[in-house]
gemmi code that builds the backbone of each chain (N, CA, C; Angstrom):
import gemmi

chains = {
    "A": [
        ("UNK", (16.818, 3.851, 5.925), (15.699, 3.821, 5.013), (15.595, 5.107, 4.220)),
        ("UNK", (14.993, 5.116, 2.750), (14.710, 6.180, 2.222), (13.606, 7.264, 2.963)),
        ("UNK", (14.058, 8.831, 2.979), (13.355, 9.461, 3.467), (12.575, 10.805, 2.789)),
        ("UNK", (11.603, 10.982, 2.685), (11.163, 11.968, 2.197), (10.196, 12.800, 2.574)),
        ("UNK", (10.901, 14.184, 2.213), (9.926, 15.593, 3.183), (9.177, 16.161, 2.291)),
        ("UNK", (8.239, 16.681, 2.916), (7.239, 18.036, 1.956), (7.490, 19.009, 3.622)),
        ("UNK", (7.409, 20.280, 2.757), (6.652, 21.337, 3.362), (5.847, 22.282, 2.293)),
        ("UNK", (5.595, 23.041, 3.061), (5.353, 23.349, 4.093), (4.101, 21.585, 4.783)),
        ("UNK", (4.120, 21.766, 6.172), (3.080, 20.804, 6.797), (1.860, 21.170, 6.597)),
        ("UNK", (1.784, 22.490, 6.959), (0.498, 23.014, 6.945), (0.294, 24.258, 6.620)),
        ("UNK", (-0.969, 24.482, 5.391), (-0.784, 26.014, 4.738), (-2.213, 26.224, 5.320)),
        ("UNK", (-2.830, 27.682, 5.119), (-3.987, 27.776, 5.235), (-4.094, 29.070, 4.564)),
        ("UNK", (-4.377, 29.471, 3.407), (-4.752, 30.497, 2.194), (-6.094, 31.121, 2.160)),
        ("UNK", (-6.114, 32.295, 1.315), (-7.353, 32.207, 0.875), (-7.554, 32.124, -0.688)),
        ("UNK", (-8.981, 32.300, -0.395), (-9.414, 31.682, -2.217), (-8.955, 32.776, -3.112)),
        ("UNK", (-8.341, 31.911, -4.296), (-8.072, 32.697, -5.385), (-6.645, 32.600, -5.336)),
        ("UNK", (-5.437, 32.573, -3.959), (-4.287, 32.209, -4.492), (-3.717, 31.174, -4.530)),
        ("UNK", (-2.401, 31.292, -4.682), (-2.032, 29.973, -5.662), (-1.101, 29.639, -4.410)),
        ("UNK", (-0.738, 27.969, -4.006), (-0.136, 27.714, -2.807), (0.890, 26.187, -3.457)),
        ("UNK", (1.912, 26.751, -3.240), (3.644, 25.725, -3.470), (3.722, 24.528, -2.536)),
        ("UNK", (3.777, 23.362, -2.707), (4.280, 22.462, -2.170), (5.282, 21.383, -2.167)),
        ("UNK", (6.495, 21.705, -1.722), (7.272, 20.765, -1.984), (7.660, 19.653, -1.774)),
        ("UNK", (8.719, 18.610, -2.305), (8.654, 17.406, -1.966), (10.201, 16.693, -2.211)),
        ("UNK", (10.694, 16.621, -1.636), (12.373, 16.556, -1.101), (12.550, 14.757, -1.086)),
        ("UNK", (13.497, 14.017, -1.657), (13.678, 12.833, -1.438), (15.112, 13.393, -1.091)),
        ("UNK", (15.428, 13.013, 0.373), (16.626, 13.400, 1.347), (17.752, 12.477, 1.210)),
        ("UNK", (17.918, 11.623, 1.209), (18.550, 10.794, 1.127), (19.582, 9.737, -0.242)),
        ("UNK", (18.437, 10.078, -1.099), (18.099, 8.927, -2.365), (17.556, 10.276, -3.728)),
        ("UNK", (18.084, 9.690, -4.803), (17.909, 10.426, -6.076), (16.402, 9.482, -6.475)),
        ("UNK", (15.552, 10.635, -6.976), (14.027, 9.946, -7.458), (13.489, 10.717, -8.842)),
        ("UNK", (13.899, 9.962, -9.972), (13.280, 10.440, -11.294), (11.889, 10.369, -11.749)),
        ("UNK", (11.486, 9.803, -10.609), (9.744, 10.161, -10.685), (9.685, 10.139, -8.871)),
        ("UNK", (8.053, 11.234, -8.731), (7.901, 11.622, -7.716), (6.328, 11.291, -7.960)),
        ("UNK", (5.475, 10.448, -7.109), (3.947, 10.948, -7.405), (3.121, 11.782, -6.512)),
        ("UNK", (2.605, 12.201, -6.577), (1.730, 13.225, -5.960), (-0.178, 13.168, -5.742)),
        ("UNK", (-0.224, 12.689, -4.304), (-1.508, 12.071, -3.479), (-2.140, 13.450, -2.935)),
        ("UNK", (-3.823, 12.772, -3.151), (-4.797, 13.269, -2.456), (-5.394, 12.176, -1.697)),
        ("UNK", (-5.572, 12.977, -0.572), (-6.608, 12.324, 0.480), (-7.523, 12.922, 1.151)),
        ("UNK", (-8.834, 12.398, 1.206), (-9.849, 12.951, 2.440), (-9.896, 11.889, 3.236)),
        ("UNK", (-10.917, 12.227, 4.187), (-10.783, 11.667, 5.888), (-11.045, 10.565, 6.039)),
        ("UNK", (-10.540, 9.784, 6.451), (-10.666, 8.246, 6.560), (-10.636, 7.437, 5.411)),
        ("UNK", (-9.961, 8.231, 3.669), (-9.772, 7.322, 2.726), (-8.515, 7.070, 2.524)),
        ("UNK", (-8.536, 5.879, 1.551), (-7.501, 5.676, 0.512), (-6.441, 7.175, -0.191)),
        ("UNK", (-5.425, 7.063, -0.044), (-4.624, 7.996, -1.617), (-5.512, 7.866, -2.809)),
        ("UNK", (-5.408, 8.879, -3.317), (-6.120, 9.429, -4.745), (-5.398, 9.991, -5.120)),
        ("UNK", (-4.170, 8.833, -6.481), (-3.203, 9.443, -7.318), (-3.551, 10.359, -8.031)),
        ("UNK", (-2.719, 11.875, -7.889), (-3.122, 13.088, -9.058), (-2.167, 12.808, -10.146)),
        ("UNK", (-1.050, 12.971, -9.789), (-0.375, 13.184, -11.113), (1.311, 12.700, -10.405)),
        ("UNK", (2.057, 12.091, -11.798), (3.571, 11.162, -11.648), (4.171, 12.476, -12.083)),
        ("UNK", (5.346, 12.959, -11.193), (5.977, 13.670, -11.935), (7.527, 13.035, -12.263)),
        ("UNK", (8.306, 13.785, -13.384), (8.831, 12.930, -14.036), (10.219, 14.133, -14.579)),
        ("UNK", (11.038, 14.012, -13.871), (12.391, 14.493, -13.631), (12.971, 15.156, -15.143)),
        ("UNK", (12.998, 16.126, -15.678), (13.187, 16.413, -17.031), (12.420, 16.778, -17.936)),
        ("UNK", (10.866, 16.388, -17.245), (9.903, 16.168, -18.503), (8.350, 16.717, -17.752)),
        ("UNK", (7.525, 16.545, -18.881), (6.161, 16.725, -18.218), (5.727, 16.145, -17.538)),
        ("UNK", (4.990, 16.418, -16.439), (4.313, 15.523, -15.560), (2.894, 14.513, -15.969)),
        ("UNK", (2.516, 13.182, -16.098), (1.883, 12.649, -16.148), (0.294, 12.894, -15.229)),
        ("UNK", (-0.577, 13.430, -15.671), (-1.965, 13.459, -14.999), (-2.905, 11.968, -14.765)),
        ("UNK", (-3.125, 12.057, -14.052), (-4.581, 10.913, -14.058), (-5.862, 11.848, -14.255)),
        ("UNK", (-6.743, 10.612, -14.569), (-7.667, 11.322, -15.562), (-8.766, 11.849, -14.801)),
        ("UNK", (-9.621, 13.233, -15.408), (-10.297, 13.845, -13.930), (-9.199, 14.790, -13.451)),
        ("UNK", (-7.941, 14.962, -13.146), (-6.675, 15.960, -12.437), (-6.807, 17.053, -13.524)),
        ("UNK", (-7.281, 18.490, -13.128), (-6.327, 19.338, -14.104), (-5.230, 19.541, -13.790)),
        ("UNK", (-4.270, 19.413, -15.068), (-3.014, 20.442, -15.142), (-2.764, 21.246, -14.805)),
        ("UNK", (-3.791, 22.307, -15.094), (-3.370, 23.911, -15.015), (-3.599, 24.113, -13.936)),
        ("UNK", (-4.464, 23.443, -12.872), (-4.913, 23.486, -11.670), (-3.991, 23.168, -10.740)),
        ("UNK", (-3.200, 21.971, -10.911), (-2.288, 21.583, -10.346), (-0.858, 21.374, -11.314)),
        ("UNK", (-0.395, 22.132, -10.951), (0.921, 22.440, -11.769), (2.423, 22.022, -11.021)),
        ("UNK", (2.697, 20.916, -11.528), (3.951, 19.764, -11.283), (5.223, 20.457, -12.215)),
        ("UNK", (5.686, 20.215, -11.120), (7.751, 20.902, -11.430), (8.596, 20.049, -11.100)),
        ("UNK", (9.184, 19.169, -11.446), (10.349, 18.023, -11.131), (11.678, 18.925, -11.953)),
        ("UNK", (12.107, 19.834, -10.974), (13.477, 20.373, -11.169), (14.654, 19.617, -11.240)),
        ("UNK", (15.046, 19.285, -10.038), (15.786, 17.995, -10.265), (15.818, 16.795, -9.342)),
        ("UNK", (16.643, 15.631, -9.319), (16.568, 14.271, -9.017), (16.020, 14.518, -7.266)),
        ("UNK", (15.750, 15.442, -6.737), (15.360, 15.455, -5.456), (14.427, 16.083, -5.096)),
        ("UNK", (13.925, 17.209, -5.894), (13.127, 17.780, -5.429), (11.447, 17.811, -6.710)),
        ("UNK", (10.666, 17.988, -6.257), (9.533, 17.821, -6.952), (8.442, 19.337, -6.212)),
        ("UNK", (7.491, 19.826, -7.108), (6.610, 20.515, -6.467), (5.524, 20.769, -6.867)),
        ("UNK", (4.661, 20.647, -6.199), (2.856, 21.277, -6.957), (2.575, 21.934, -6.585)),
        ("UNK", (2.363, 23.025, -7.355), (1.574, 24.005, -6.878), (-0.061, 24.330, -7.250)),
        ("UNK", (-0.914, 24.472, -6.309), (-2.255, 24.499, -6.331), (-2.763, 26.021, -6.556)),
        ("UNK", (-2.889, 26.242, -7.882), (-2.774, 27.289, -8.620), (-4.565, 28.032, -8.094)),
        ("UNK", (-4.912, 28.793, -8.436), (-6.207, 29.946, -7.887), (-7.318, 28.658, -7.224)),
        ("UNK", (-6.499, 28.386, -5.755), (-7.410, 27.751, -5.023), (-8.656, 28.250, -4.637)),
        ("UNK", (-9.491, 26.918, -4.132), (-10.453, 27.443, -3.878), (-11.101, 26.348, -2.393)),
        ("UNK", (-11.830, 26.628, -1.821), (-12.093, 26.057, -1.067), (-12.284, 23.945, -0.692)),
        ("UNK", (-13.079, 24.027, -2.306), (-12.585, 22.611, -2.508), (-12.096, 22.163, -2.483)),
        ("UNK", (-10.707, 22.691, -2.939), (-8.868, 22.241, -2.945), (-8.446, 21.931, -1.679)),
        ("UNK", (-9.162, 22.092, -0.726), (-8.967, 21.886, 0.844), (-8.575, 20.217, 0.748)),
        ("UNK", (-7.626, 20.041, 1.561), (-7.562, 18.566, 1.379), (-5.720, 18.401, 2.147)),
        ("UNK", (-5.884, 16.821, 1.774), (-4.636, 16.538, 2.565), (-3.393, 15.842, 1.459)),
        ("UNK", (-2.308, 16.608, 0.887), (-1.448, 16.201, 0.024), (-0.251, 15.659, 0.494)),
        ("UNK", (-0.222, 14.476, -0.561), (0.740, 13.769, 0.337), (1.916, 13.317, -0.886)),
        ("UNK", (3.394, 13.453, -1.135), (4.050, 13.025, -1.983), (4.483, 11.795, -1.561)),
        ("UNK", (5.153, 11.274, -2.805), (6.240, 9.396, -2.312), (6.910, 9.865, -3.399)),
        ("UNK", (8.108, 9.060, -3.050), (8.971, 8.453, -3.914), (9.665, 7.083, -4.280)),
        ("UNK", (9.748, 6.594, -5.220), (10.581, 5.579, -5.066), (11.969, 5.224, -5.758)),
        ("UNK", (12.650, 4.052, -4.442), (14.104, 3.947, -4.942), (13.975, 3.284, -6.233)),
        ("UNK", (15.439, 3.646, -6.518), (15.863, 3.522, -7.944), (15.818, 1.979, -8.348)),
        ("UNK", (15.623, 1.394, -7.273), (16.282, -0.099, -6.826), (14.817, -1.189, -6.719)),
        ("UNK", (13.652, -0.474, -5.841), (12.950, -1.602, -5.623), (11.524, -0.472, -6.141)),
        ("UNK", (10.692, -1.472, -5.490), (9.000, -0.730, -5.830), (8.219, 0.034, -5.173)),
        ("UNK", (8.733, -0.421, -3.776), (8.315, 0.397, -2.567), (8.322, 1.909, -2.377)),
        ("UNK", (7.205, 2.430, -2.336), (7.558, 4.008, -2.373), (6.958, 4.464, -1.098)),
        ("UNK", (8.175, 5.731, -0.750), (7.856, 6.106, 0.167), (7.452, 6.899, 0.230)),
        ("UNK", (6.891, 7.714, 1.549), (5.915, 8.775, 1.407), (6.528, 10.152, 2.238)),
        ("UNK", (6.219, 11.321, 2.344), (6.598, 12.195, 2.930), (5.718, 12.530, 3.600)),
        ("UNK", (5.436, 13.469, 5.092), (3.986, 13.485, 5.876), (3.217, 14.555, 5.565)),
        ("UNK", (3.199, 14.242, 4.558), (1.986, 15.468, 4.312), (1.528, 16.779, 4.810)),
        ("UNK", (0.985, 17.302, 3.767), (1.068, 18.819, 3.606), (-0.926, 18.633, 3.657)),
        ("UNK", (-1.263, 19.968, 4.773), (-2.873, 20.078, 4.860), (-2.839, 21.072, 4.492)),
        ("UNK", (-3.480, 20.859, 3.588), (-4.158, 22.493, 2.968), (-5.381, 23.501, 3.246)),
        ("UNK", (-5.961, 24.622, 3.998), (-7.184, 24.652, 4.132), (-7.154, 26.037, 3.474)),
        ("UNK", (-8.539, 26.351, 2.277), (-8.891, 27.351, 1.531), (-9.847, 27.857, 2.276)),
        ("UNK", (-10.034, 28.605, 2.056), (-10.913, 29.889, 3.223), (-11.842, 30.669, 2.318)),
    ],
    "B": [
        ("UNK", (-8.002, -1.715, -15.563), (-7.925, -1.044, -14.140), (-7.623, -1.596, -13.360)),
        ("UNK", (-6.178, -1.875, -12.461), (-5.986, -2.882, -11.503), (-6.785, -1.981, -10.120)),
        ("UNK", (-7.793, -3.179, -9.708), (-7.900, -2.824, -8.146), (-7.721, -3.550, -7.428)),
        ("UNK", (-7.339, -3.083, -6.033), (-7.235, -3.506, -4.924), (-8.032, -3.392, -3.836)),
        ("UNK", (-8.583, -4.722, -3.276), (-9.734, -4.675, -2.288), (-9.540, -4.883, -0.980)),
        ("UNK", (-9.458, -3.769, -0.219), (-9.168, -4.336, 0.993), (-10.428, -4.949, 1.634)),
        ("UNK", (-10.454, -5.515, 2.958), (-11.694, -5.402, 4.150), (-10.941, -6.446, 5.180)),
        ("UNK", (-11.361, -5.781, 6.457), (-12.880, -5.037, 6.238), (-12.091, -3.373, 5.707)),
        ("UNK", (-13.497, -3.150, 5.935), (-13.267, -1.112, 5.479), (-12.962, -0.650, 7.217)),
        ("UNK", (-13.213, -1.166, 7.714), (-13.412, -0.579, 9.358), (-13.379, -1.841, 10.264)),
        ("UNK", (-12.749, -1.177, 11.098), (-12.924, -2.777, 12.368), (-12.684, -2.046, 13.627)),
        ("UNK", (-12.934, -2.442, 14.658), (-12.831, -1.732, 16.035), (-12.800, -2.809, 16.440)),
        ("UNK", (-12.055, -2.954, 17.650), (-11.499, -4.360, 18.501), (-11.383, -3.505, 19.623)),
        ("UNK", (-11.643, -4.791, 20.785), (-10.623, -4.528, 22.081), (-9.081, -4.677, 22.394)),
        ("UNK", (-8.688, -4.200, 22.918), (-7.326, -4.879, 23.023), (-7.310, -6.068, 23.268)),
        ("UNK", (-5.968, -7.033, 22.855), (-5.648, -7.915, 23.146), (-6.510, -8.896, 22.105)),
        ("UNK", (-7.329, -8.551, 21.768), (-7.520, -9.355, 20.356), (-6.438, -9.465, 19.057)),
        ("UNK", (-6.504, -10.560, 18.141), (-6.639, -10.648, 16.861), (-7.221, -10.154, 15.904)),
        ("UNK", (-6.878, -9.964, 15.105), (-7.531, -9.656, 14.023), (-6.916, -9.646, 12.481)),
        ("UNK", (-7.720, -9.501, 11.264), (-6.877, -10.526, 9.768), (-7.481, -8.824, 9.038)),
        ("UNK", (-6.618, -8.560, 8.274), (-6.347, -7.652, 6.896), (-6.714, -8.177, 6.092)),
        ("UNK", (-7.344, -8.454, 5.121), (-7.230, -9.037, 3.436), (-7.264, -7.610, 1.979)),
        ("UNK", (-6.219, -8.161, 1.522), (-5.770, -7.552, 0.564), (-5.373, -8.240, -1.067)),
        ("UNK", (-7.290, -8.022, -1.718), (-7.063, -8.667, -2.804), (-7.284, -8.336, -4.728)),
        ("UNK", (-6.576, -8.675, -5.238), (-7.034, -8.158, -6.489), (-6.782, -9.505, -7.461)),
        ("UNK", (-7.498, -8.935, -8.798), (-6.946, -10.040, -10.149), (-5.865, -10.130, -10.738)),
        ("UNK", (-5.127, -8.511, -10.400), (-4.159, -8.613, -10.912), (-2.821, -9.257, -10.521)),
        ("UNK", (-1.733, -9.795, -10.830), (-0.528, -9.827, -10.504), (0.253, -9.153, -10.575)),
        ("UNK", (1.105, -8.664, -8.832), (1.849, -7.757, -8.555), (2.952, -8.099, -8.673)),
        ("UNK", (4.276, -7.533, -8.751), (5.673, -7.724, -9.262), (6.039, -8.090, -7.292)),
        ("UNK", (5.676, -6.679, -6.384), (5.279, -6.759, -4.850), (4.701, -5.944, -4.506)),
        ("UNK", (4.314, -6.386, -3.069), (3.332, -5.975, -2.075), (3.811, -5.289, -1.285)),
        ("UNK", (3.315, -4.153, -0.761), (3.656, -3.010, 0.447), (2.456, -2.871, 1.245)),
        ("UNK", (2.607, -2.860, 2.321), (1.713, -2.858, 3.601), (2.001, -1.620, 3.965)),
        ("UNK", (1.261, -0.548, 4.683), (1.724, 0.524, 5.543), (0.770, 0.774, 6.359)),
        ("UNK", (0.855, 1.919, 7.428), (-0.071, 2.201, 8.660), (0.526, 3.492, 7.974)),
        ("UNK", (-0.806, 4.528, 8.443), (-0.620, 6.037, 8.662), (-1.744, 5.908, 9.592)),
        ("UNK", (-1.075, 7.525, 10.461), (-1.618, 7.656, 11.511), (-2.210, 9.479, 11.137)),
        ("UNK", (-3.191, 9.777, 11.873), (-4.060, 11.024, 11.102), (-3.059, 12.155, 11.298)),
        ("UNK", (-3.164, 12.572, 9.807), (-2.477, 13.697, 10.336), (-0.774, 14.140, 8.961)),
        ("UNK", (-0.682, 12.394, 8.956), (0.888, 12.025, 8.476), (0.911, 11.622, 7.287)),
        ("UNK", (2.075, 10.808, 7.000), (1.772, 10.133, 5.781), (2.318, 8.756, 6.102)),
        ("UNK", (1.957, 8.172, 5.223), (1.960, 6.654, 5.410), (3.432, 5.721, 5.740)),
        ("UNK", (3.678, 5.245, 6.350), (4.942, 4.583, 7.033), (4.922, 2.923, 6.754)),
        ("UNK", (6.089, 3.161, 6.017), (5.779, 1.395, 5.343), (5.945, 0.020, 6.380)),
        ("UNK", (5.612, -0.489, 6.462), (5.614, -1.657, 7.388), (6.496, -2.957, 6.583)),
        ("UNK", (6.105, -3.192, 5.546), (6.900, -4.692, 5.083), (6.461, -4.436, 3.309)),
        ("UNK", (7.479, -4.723, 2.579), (6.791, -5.180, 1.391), (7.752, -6.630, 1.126)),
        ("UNK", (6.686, -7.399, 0.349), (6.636, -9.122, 0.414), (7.093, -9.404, -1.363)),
        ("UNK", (7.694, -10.095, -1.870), (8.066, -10.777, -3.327), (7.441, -11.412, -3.555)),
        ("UNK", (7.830, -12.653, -3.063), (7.264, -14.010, -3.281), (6.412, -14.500, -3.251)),
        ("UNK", (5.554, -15.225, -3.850), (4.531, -15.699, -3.362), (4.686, -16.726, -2.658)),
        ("UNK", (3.822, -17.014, -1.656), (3.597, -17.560, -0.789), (4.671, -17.057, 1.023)),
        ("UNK", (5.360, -16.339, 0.142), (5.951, -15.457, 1.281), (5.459, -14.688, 2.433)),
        ("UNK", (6.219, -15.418, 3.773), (5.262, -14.893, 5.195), (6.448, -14.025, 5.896)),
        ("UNK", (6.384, -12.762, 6.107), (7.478, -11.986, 6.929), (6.496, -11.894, 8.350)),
        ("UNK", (7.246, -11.682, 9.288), (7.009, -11.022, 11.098), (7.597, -10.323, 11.216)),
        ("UNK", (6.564, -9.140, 11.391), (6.785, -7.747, 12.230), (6.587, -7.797, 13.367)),
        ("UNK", (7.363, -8.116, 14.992), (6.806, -8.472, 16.061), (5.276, -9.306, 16.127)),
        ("UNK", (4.516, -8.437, 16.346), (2.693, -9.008, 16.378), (2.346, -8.926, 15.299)),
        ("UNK", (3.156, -8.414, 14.424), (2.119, -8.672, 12.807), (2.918, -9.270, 12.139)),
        ("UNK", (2.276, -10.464, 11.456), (2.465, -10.855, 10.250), (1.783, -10.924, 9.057)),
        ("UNK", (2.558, -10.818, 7.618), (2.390, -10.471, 6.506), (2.428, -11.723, 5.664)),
        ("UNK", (1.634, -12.395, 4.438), (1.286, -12.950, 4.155), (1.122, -12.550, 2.433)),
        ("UNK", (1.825, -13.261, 1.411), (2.024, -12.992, 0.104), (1.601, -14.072, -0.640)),
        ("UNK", (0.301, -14.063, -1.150), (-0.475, -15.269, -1.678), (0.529, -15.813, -2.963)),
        ("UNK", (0.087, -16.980, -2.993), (0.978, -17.768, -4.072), (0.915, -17.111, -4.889)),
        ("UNK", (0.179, -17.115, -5.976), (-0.467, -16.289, -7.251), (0.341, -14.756, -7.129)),
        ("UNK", (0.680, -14.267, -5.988), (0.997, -12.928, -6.076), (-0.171, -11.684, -6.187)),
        ("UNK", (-1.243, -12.209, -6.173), (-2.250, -11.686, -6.180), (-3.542, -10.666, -4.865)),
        ("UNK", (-2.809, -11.855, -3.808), (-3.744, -11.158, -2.407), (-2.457, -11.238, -1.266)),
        ("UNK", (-2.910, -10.165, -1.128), (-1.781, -10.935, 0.393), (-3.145, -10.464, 1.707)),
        ("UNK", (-2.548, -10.605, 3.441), (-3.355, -10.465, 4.311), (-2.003, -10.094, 5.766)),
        ("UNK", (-2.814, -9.199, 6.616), (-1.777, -8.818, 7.316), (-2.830, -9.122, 8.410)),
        ("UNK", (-2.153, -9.694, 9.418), (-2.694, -10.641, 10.705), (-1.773, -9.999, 12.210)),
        ("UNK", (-2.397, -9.200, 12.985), (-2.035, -8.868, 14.009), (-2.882, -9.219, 15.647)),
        ("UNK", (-1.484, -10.060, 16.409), (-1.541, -11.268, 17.009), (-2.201, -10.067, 19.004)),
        ("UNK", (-2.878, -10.165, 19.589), (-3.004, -9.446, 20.759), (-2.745, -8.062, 20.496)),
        ("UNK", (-3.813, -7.537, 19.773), (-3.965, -5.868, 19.411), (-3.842, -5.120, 20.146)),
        ("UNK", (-3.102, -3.826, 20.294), (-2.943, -3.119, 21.398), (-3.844, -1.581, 21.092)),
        ("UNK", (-3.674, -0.485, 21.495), (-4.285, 0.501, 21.072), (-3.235, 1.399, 20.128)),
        ("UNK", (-1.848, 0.853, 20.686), (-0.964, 1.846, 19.551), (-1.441, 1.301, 18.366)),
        ("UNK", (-2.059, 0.508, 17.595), (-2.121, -0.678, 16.512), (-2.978, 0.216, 15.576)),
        ("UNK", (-3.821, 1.294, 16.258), (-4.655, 2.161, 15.680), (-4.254, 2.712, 14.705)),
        ("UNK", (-4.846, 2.817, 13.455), (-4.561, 3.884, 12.368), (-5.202, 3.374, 11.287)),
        ("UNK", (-4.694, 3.586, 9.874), (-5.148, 3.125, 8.667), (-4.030, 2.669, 8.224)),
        ("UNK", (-4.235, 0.998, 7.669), (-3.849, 0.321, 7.089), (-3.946, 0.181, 5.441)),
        ("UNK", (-2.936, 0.677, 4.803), (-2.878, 0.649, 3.268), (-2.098, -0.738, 2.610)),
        ("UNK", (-2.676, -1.037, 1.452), (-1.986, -2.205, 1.045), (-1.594, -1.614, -0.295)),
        ("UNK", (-0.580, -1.990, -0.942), (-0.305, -1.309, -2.483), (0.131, -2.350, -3.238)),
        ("UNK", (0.147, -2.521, -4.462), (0.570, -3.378, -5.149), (1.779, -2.587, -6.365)),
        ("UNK", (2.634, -3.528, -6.336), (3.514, -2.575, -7.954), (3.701, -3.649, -9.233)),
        ("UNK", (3.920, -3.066, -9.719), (4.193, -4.379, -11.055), (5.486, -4.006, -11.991)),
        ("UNK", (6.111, -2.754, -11.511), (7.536, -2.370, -12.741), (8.501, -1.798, -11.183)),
        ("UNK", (9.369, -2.353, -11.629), (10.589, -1.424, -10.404), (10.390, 0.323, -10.932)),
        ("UNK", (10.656, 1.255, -9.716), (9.893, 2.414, -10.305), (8.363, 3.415, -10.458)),
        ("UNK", (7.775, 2.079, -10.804), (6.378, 2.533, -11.151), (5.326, 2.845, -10.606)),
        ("UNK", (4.167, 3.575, -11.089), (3.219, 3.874, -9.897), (2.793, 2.674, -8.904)),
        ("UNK", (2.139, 2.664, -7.946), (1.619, 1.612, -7.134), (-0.152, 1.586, -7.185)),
        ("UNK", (-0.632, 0.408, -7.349), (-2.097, 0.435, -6.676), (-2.157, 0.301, -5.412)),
        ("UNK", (-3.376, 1.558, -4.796), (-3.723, 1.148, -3.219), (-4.641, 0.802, -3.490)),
        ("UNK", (-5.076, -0.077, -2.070), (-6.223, -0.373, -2.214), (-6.986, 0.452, -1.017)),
        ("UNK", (-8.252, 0.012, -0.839), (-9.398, 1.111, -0.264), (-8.774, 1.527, 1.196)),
        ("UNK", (-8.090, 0.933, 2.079), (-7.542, 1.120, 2.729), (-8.707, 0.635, 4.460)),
        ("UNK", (-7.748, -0.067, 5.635), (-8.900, -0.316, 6.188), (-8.915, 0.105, 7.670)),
        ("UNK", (-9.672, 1.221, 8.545), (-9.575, 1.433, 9.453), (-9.352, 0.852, 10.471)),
        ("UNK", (-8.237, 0.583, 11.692), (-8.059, -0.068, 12.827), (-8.437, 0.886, 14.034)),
        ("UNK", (-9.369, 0.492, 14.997), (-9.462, 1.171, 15.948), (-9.370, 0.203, 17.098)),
        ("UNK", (-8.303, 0.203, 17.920), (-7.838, -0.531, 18.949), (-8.166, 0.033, 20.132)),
        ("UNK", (-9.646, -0.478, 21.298), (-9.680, 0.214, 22.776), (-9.450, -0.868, 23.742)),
        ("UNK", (-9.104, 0.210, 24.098), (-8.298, -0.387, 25.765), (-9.293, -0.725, 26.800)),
    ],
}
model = gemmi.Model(1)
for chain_id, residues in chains.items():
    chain = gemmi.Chain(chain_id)
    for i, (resn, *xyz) in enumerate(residues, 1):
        res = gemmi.Residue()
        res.name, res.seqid = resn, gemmi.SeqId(i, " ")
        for name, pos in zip(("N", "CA", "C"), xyz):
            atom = gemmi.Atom()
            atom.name, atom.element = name, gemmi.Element(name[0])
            atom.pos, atom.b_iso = gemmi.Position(*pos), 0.0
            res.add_atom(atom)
        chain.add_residue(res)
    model.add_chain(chain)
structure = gemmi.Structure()
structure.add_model(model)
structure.setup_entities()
């Protein structure tokens, strides 16, 4: 099966700096990567598609500058959560999907806690 | 705006029960992905379905792909406590493309 990592698992910062998260499709080449928020006991809350070559796609409500998407190349993807702040606390989670079907997979997530 | 509705939102069972998933929207999905995450992780896919009217078995669970392509429902047969977690349903409509989840619905399985 397709597999995909983030690290770090778990960061814990303080407010004001900026914290990297990456997102590795191991196995399988992925020209888009999307990039999830979650709080406790919900649903994913798509932030932003990133997009292998190009700018990353936001959903609406996501800042950019806040969250700043890097799709270097066909495997790796990264956001970084630029002058965090305590709010930013939360649980990020990447997927990818094969080139082939619809199903995307997910990597286990990265917890973030701002201080 | 495609949404997806799960329910219940929450369910708590004893073991060894049954219990039904529903997973529905207006829209029509290209397919359906089911997953469990467990706290902590990220989500681990269980089955995704094509067809409509298409029924796959996962041991005690089965998956269910409404004609229309529109709802499906995931039905797990003598619940155990591993069964615990959150259940996500997603829908896609382009090979590639983002997915809709839907609200997603808590399983709490006691022994």
């Amino acid at each position: 099966g397709a597999v995909v990592s983030q690290h770090p698992s778990w960061v814990i910062c303080k407010s004001g700096t900026s914290v990297k998260i990456e997102c590795r499709s191991l196995d399988f080449q992925a020209t888009t990567m999307f990039w999830y928020r979650q709080f406790p006991k919900q649903s994913l809350m798509l932030m932003a598609t990133s997009n292998e070559g190009s700018k990353a796609t936001y959903e609406q409500g996501v800042e950019k500058d806040k969250f700043l998407i890097n799709h270097a190349s066909l495997t790796l993807s990264t956001l970084t959560v630029t002058s965090a702040h305590p709010e930013d606390s939360s649980f990020y989670i990447c997927s990818a999907p094969t080139a082939s079907t619809d199903t995307q997979y997910f990597g286990p997530g990265t917890r973030l806690t701002v201080l | 705006t495609q949404l997806l509705k799960q329910s219940p939102q929450f369910l708590s069972i004893q073991e060894g029960e049954n219990l039904t998933v529903y997973c529905n929207s207006s829209s029509v999905f290209s397919s359906l992905q089911w997953y469990r995450q467990e706290p902590g992780e990220g989500p681990v896919l269980l089955v995704t379905v094509v067809t409509g009217g298409e029924v796959k078995k996962l041991k005690r669970l089965t998956f269910q792909f409404g004609d229309a392509r529109k709802d499906s429902s995931l039905h797990i047969t003598a619940a155990q406590p591993g069964d615990t977690g959150l259940y996500l349903c997603a829908g896609a409509r382009t090979n590639a493309g983002k997915s809709t989840f839907g609200d997603g619905t808590t399983l709490t399985v006691k022994p």
